[in-house]
C-alpha positions as CSV (number, residue, x, y, z in Angstrom):
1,X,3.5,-7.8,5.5
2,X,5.6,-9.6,7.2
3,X,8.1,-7.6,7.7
4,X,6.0,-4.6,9.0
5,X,4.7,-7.1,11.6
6,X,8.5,-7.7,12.5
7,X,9.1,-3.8,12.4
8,X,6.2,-3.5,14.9
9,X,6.7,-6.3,17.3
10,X,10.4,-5.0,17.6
11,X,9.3,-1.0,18.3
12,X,6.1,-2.8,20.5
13,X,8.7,-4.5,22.9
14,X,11.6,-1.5,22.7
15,X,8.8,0.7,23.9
16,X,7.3,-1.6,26.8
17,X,11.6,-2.5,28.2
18,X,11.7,1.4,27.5
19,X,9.1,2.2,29.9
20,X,9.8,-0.7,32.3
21,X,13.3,1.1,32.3
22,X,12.5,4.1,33.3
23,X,10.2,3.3,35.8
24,X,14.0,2.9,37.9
25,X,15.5,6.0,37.1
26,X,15.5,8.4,39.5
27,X,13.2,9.3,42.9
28,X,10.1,7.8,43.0
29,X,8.6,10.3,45.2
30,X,5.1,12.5,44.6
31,X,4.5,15.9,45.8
32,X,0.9,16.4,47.9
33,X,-0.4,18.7,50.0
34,X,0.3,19.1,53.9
35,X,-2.7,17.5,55.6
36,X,-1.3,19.7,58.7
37,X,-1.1,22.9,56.5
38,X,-3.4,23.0,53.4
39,X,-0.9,25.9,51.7
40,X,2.0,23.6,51.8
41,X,3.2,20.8,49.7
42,X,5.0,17.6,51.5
43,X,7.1,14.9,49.3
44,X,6.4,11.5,50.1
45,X,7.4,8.3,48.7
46,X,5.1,6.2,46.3
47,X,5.9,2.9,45.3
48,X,8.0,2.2,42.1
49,X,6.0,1.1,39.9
50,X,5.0,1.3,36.1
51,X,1.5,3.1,36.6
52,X,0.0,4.7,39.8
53,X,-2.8,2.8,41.0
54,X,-4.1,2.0,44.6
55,X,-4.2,-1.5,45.6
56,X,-6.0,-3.0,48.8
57,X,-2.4,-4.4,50.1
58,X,0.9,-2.6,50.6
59,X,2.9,-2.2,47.6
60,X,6.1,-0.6,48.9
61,X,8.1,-3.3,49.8
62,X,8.3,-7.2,50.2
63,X,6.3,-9.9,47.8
64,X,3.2,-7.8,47.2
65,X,5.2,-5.0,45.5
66,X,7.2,-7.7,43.2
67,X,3.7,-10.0,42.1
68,X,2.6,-6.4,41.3
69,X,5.2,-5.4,39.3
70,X,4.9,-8.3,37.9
71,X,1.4,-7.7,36.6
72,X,2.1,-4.0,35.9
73,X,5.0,-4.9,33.2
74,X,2.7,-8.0,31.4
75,X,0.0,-5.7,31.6
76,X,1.8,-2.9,29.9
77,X,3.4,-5.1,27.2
78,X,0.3,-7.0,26.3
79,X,-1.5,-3.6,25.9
80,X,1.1,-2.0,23.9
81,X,1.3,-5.2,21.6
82,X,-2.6,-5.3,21.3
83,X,-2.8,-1.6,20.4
84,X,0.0,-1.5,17.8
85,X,-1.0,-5.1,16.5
86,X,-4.8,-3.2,15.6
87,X,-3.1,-0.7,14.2
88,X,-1.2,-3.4,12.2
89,X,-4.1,-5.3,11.3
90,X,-5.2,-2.3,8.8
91,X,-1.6,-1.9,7.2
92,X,-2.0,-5.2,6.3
93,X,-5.1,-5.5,4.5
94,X,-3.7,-2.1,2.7
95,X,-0.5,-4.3,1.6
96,X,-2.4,-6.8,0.9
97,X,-4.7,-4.7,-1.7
98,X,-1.4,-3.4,-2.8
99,X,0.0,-6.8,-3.8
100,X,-3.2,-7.8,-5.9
101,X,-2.6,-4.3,-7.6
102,X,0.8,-5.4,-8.1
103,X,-0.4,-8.6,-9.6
104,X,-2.6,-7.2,-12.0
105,X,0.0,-5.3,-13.6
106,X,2.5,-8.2,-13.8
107,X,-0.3,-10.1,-15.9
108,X,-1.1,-7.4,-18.0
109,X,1.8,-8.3,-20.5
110,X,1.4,-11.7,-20.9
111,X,-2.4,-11.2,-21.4
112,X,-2.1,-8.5,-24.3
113,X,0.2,-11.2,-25.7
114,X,-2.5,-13.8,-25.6
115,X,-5.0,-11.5,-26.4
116,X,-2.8,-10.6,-29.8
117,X,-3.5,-13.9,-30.5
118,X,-7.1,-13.5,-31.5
119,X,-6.3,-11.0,-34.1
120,X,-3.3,-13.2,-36.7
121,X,-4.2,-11.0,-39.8
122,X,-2.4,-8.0,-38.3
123,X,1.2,-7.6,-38.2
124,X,2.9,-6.9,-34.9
125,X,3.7,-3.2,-34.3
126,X,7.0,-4.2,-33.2
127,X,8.0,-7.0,-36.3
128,X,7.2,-3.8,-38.4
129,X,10.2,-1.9,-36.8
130,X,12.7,-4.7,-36.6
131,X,16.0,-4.0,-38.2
132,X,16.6,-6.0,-41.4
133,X,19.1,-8.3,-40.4
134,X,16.2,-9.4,-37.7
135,X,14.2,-10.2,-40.8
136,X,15.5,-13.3,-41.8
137,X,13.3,-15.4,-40.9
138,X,10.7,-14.0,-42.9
139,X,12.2,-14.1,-46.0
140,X,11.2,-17.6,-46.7
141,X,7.2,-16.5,-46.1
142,X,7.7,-13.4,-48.4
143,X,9.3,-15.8,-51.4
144,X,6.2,-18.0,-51.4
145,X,4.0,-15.2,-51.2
146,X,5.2,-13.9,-54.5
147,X,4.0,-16.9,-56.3
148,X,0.4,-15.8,-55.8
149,X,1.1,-12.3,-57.3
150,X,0.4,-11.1,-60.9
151,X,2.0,-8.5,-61.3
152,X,5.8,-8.1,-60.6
153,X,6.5,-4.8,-58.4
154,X,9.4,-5.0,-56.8
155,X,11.7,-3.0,-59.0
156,X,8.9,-0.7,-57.6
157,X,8.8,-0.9,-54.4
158,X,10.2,-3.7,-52.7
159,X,8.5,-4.3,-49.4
160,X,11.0,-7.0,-48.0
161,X,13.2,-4.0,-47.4
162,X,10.3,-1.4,-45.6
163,X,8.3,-3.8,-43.9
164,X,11.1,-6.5,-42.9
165,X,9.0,-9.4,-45.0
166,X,6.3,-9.6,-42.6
167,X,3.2,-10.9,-44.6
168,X,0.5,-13.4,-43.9
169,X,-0.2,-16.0,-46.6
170,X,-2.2,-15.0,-49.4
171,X,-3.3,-18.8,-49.8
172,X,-6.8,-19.5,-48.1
173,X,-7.1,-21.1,-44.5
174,X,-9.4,-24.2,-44.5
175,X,-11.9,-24.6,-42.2
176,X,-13.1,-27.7,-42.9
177,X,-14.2,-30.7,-40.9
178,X,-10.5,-31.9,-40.9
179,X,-8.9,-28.7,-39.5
180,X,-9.5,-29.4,-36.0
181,X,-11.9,-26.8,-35.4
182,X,-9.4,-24.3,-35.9
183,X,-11.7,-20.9,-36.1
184,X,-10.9,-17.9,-38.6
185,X,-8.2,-16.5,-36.3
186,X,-6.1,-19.4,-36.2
187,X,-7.5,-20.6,-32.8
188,X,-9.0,-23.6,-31.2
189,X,-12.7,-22.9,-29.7
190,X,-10.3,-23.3,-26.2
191,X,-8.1,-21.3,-27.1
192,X,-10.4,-18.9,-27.8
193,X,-12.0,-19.4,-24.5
194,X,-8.7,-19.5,-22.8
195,X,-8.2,-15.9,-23.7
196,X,-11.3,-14.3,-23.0
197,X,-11.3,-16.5,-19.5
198,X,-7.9,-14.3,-19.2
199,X,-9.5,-10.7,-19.7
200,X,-12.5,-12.0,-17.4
201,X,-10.1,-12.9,-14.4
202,X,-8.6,-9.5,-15.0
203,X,-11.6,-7.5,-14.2
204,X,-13.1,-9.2,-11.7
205,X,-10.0,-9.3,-9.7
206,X,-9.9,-5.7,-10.2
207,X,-13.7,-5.5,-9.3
208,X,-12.4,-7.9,-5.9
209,X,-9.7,-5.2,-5.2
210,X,-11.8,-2.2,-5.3
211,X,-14.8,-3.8,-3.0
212,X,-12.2,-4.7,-0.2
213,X,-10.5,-1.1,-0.3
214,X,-14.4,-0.4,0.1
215,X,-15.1,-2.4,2.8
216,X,-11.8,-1.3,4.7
217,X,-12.5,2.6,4.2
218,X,-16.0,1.8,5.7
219,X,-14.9,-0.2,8.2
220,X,-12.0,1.6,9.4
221,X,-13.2,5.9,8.3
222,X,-15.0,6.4,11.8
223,X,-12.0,4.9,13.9
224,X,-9.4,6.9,11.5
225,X,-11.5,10.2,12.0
226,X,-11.3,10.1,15.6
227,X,-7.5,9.0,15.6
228,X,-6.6,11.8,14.0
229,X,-8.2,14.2,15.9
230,X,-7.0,12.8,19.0
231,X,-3.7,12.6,17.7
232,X,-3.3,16.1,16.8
233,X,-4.5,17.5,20.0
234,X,-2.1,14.5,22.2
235,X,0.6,15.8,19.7
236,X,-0.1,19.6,20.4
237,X,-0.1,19.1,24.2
238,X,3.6,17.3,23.4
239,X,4.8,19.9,22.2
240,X,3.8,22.1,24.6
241,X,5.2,19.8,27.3
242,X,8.4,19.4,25.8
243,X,9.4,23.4,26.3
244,X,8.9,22.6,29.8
245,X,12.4,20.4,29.7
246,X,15.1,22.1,31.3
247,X,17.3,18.8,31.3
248,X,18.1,15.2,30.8
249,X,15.8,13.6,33.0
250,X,12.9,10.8,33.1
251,X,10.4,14.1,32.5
252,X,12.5,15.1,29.4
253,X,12.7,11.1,28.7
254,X,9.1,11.0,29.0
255,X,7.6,13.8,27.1
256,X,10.2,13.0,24.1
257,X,9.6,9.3,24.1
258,X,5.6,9.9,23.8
259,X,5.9,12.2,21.3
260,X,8.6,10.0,19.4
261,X,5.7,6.9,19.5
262,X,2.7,9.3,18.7
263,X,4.4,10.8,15.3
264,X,5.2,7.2,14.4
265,X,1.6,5.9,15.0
266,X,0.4,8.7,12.2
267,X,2.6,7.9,10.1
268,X,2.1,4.2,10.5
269,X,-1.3,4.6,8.9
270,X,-0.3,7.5,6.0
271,X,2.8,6.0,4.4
272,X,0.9,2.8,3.6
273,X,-2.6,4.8,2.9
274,X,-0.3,6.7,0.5
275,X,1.3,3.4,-1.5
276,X,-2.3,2.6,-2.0
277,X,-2.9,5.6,-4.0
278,X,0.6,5.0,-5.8
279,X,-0.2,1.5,-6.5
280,X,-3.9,2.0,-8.2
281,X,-2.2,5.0,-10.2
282,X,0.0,2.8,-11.7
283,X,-2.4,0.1,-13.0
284,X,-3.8,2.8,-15.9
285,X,0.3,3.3,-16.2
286,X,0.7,-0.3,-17.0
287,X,-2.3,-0.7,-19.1
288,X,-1.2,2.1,-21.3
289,X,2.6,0.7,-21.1
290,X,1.8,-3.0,-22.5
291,X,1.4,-3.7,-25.8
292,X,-2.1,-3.0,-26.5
293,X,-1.6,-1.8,-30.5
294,X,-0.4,-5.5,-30.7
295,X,-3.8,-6.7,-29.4
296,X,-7.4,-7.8,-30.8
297,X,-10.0,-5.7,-31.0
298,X,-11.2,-7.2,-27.6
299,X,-8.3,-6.2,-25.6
300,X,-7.7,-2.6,-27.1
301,X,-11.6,-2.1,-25.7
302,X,-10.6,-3.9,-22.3
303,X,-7.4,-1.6,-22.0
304,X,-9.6,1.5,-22.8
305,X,-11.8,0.4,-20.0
306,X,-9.4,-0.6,-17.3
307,X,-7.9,3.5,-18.3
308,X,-11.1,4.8,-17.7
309,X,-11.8,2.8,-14.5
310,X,-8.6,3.8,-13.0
311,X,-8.3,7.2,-13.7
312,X,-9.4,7.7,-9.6
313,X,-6.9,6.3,-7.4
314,X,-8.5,3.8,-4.5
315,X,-7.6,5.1,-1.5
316,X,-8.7,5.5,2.0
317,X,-10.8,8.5,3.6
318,X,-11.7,9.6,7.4
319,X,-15.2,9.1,7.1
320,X,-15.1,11.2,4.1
321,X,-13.1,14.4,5.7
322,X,-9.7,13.6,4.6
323,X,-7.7,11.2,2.8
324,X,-5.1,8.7,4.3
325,X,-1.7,9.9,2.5
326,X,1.7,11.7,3.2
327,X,-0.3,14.8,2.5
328,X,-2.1,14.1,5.6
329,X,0.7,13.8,7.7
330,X,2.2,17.0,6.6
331,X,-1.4,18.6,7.2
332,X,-1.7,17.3,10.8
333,X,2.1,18.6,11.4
334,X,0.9,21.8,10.5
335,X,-2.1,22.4,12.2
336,X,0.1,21.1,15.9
337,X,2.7,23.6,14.6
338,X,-0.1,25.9,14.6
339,X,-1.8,25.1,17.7
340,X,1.3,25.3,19.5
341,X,2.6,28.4,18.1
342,X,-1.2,29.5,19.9
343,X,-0.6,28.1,23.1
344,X,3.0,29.7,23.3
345,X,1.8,32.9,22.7
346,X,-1.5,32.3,25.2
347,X,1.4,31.0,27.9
């Protein structure tokens, strides 16, 4: 987040010296019509200034024209930096639903490894697999545990050798007064609490993430919805401008510069629209990529439900006409393509 607001600021204040700039390159005269003769043109001078406006005082020369210079280039940059900054302002709760995402999947590990806690009768998956010279240290377990057999099997089938010696304790766990209220599965009560507390904060951070990308699609769809539209018809007149160039000039400067900072705006809002979509994918990748067959009961059901609940990426729509992604930057490219392609051929 920060750094797009660095990215911004910097682009913000190249575009407002850029315009400042050009403001002193070349003639600043304006064609009008003769007031002696109606079917001729006259060029006169206008003052040099960012943006042509009338003022009540003369702005051509002396300390008028410099205090209104002035105003024109603060006004300019503090308009530019407010605009872009808006536009900023919805990147940034868009990262910042991305990073949540981002934190739910770097817990999901370490809370299927708590949650395999509540489940000590079943062998990890991944002990079951282990090499046997990894298995060493559960040879001592697997040499008790033969004292409570009756029957001697192993010229049978020796199961230190296929299952790597992995066994729980045939002996009976006491639950007695004096076992520190140590439940069936080898947990405290706290302990017990501690992990469902875990799967709990999962969810309803999840639940958190998806009413905020809620909020900011219904806040934001109208305003989006009417960007683009604007945008593709600014970008199509561009376009058209920009075969009028016959040069390197401030027109050619101009027209190029606009639709330079245009293009960038739209993408501005798809690239991070489309991370959103790439972050929620991920989650039901990340649920299905921990070790879940090492889990309880409880968490197997949780990661069957966070799967199910992420199947449809969050993301952001226009008022319920499109979907902020890359997609919809290559569909708004296209339809100026085509709009121009029109007006070429209309002349």
């Amino acid at each position: 987040m920060r750094t797009l607001i660095i990215c911004v600021s910097a682009f913000t204040a190249f575009c407002s010296i850029a315009w400042t700039s050009i403001t002193f390159v070349g003639p600043s005269v304006h064609e009008t019509k003769d007031p002696e003769n109606k079917n001729e043109t006259i060029i006169v001078e206008i003052p040099r200034l960012l943006i042509k406006a009338w003022y009540p005082w003369n702005t051509m020369s002396g300390m008028s024209y410099y205090i209104t210079l002035v105003f024109q280039v603060y006004y300019v940059t503090f308009s530019l930096f407010q605009a872009n900054l808006a536009d900023s302002l919805f990147c940034s709760w868009l990262i910042f639903a991305c990073e949540q995402l981002q934190h739910l999947k770097e817990i999901m590990k370490p809370l299927m490894e708590l949650s395999a806690t509540l489940d000590t009768y079943v062998p990890k998956s991944g002990d079951l697999f282990r090499a046997s010279s990894q298995t060493g240290d559960y040879i001592s377990d697997y040499e008790n545990n033969l004292k409570n057999e009756e029957l001697n099997l192993k010229t049978l089938y020796d199961a230190k050798r296929e299952l790597g010696a992995h066994f729980r304790s045939g002996a009976l766990q006491n639950f007695g007064p004096g076992g520190g209220g140590v439940g069936p599965n080898g947990l405290t009560k706290k302990q017990e609490l501690l992990v469902r507390s875990a799967i709990k904060y999962w969810v309803e951070r999840h639940k958190h993430v998806v009413r905020l990308v809620t909020a900011i699609g219904d806040a934001y769809g109208v305003a989006l919805l009417l960007h683009m539209l604007t945008s593709t018809i600014m970008l199509t007149i561009l376009a058209y401008q920009a075969t009028k160039i016959d040069g390197v000039n401030v027109y050619a400067a101009s027209v190029l510069g606009y639709l330079i900072y245009a293009l960038a705006q739209v993408f501005h809002f798809c690239i991070f629209g489309n991370r959103l979509i790439e972050e929620s994918s991920s989650v039901m990748e990340a649920a299905y990529s921990c070790h879940w067959y090492d889990g309880s009961e409880e968490a197997k059901t949780f990661v069957q439900i966070v799967c199910q609940q992420c199947q449809k990426a969050l993301s952001i729509s226009g008022a319920k006409f499109f979907t902020i992604s890359l997609d919809l930057f290559a569909s708004v490219l296209g339809a100026v393509v085509t709009y121009f392609m029109v007006l070429v051929q209309l002349k």
